[in-house]
N, C-alpha and C positions, 0 to 999 in steps of 0.2 A: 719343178713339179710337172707329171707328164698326166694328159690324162684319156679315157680310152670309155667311151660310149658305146652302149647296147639299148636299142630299142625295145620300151615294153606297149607298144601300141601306139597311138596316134597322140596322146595326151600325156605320155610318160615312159622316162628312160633313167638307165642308171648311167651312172659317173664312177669310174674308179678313178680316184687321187693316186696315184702314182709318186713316190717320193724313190727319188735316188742318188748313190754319191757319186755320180759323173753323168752326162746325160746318154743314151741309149744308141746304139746305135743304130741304124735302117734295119740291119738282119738283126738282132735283137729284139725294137719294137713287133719285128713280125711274132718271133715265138713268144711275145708277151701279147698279143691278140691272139694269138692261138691258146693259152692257156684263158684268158679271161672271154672268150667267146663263147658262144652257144653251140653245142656241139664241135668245139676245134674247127668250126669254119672262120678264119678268120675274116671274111668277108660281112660277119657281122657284126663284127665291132668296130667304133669308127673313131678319128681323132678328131672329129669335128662333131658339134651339137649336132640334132635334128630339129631339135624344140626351141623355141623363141619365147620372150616373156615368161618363164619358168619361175615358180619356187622352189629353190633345194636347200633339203634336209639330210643333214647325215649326220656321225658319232660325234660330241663335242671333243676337243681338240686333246682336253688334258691326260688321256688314257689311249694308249694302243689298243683294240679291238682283239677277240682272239680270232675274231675273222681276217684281223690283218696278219695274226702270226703265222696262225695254218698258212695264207697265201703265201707271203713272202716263204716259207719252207718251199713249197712248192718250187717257187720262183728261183732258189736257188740251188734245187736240185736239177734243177732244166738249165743250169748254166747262168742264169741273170742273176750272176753276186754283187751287182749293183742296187739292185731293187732292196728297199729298209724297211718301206713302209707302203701298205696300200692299204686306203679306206674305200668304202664304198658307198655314192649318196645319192639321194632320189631325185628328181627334178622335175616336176609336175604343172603344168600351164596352169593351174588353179590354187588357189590358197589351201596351204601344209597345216591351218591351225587344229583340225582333228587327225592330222595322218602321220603324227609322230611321236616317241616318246621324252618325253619332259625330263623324263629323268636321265634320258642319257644321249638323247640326240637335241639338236639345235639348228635353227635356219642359219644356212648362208647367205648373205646377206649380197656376198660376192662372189665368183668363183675361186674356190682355194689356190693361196700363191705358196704355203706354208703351212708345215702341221701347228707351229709353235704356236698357243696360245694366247701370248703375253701375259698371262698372269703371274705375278710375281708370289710368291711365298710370306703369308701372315710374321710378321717376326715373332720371335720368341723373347716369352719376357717370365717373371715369377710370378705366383699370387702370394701375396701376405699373409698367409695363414697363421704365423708366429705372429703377428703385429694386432691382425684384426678377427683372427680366431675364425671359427667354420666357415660364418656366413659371408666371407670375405669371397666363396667360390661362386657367389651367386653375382659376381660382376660378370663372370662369361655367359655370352647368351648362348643359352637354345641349351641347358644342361637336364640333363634329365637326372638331378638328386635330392630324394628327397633329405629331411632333414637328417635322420638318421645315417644317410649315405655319407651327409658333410662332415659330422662328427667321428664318424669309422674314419676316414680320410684323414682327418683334424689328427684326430691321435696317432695314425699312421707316420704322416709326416714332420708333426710337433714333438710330439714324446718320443717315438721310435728312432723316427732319420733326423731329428733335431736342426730340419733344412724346411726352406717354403719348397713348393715343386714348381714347373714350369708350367704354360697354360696346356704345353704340349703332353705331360702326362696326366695331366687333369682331361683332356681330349680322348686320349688313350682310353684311361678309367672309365669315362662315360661313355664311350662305343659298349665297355663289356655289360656296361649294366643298358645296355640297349631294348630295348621289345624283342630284338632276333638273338638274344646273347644273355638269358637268366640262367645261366650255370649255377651261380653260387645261392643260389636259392634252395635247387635240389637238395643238398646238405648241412643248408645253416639252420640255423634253432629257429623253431615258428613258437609264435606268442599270442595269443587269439582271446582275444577279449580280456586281457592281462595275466590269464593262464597259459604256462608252457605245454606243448605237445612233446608228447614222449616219444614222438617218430617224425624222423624229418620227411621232406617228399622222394628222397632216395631210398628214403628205408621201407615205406610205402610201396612204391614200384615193386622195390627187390623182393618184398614179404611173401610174394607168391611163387618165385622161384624156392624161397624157402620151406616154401608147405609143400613141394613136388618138386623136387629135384632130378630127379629119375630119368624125364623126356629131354633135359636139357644138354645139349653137347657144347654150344658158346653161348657165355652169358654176361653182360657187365664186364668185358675184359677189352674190349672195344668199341667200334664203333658199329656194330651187329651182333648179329644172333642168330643161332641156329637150335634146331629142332631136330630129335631123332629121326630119320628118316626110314628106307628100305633098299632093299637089291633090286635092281632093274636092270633091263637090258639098253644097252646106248651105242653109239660108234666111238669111237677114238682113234686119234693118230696111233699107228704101233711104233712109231719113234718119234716122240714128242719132243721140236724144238727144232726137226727138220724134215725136208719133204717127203712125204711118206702116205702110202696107203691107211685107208681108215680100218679097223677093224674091227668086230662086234664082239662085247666083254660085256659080264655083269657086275656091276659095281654100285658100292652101296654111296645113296644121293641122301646125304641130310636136306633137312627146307630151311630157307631162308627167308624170312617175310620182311621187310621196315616201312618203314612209313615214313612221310615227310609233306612239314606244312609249308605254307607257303604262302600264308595268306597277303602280310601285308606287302612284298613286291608286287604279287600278280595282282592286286587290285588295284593297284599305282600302273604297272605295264603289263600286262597280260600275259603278251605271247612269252616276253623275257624270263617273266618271275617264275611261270609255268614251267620252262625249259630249266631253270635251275633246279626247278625242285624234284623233277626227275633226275638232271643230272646225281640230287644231293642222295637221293636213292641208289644210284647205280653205284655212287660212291661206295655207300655203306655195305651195299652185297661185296664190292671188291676187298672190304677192308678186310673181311673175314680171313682173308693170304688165301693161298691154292686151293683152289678146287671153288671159289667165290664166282660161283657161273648168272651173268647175267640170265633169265629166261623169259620174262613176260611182266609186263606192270599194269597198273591199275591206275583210276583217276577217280577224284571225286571232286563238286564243283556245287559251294552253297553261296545263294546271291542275295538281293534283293527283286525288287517290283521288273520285268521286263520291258514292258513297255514297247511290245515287239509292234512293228507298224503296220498298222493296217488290222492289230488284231489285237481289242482295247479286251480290257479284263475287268469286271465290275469291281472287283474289289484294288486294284492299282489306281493308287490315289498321286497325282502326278502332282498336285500342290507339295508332297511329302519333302522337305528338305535333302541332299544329299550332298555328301562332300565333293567339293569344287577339283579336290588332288586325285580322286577317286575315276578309273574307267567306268563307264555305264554297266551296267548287269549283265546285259546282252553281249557284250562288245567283251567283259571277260568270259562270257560263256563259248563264245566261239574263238577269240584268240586264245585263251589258255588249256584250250580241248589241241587246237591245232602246236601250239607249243609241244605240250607233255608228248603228243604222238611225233613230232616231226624230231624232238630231240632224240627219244628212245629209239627212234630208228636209226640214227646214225651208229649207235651202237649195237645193230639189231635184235632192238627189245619193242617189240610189237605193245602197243597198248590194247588190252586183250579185254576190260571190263571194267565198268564204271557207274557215277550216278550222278545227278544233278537234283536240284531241289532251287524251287525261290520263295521268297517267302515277302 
């Protein structure tokens, strides 16, 4: 493990972990402080600390970063096919217990010798379902099924596969019936107060493309939508695919709109949850296939009590309970604004209008 410092002021620097399969050589190390430096000056980045009595924070050990993937690409189009892995972690003279995220970062305790974690893998074993029937699932903790879910399951695996399952696809099954993962709700039978509903929530949604079909171009066939558009005028490559002059054409631009929530990561980690959920967006305009043109996004951001300092509010009642796993109001009002804008720029999608509210 090699590792390579950049000064963020008097009180704080980063740390790249360096991981590689042979160790680096003099000219080597140089083009690796040239690529991880500030501006290609490699005189800014140093092999030695600056800082003393440090606490550092960085990624927990069990997941590659896709900040370490992009890098390492880099690194081994510049020639360093040695380099596997680079993390990146903060080191700060004062206590990290608000300046990091819990859910996916961890203090070091030490300076990194190893990415390996040592955590070994839960073994795998079966639940009893044939022996002790539904409720036999309720030995795993942390399951999110209700009763109904055990019984769907129950018959699944008893009467259908005539086998117990493993705790592993019991695991599985409980991601999908997650808070981020109600698929199969959209389509199953609703029962509302012991009368059936004659429309499920997919057939709901869809009802309105069915009473105007006319404006719709993509609808329900993936994972976007589009709307009839118009002819406008745009530039274009005249040979798309290789280097070429731009030219000026009218061609007709359907609209693209999606949406995408976000709630419960970004209120666990802000900046993070924010950045996915626009990525989850960007996604969706690309799924459309060709002509899925990124252009402009949007943000919206509902909190609770601010509690902003120095500037009390009569009616923010600061006795009021709030969850312990939860970022403050404030802290996601500003990190998940800087999120949603700094992701879409990397794709150059400006975030261009938005709105907040607290309540």
């Amino acid at each position: 493990m090699q590792r390579v410092y950049l000064r963020r002021g008097p009180k704080k620097e980063y740390c790249y972990n360096v991981e590689t399969s042979a160790p680096l050589t003099p000219d080597e190390f140089v083009v690796l402080q040239h690529i991880l430096a500030d501006g290609f000056i490699a005189e800014s980045a140093f092999d030695v600390s600056m800082c003393n009595s440090v606490t550092e924070v960085g990624p927990r050990m069990n997941f590659a970063t896709a900040f370490s993937t992009n890098l390492v690409a880099i690194c081994k189009a510049c020639g360093l096919k040695k380099v596997t892995r680079i993390e990146r972690s903060r080191r700060h003279v004062f206590s990290a217990d608000a300046h990091y995220d819990r859910m996916t970062e961890c203090v070091y305790p030490v300076p990194l010798e190893t990415f390996e974690s040592g955590a070994a893998p839960e073994p795998v074993f079966t639940i009893p379902l044939m022996e002790d029937g539904p409720d036999a699932l309720l030995c795993i903790p942390g399951l999110a099924m209700d009763e109904a879910d055990r019984k769907f399951y129950h018959d699944y695996f008893v009467v259908q596969e005539r086998r117990n399952p493993t705790n592993v696809e019991i695991a599985d099954l409980n991601n999908a019936n997650s808070e981020h993962s109600r698929h199969g709700y959209f389509k199953g039978k609703l029962i509302i107060n012991g009368a059936a509903v004659s429309e499920t929530f997919m057939e709901v949604v869809m009802s309105t493309l069915k009473a105007n079909p006319a404006n719709s171009v993509i609808a329900f066939c993936d994972n976007s939508s589009a709307i009839r558009g118009y002819d406008c005028w745009t530039i274009i490559p005249e040979y798309p695919g290789v280097p070429s002059p731009f030219a000026k054409k009218e061609v007709m631009y359907h609209i693209i709109f999606t949406a995408e929530t976000h709630n419960h990561p970004t209120g666990i980690a802000p900046r993070p949850g924010a950045e996915t959920g626009t990525g989850g967006r960007i996604r969706d305009v690309q799924a459309t296939g060709r002509g899925g043109l990124v252009i402009a996004g949007t943000a919206g951001y509902c909190v609770g009590n601010l509690y902003i300092p120095g500037y009390d509010l009569p009616w923010e009642d600061t006795e009021l309970p709030y969850p312990s796993n939860l970022a403050p109001s404030l802290e996601v009002e500003i990190e998940a604004s800087n999120g949603a804008s700094d992701y879409g720029n990397k794709f150059g999608e400006p975030l261009i209008l938005g709105f907040t509210r607290s309540f």
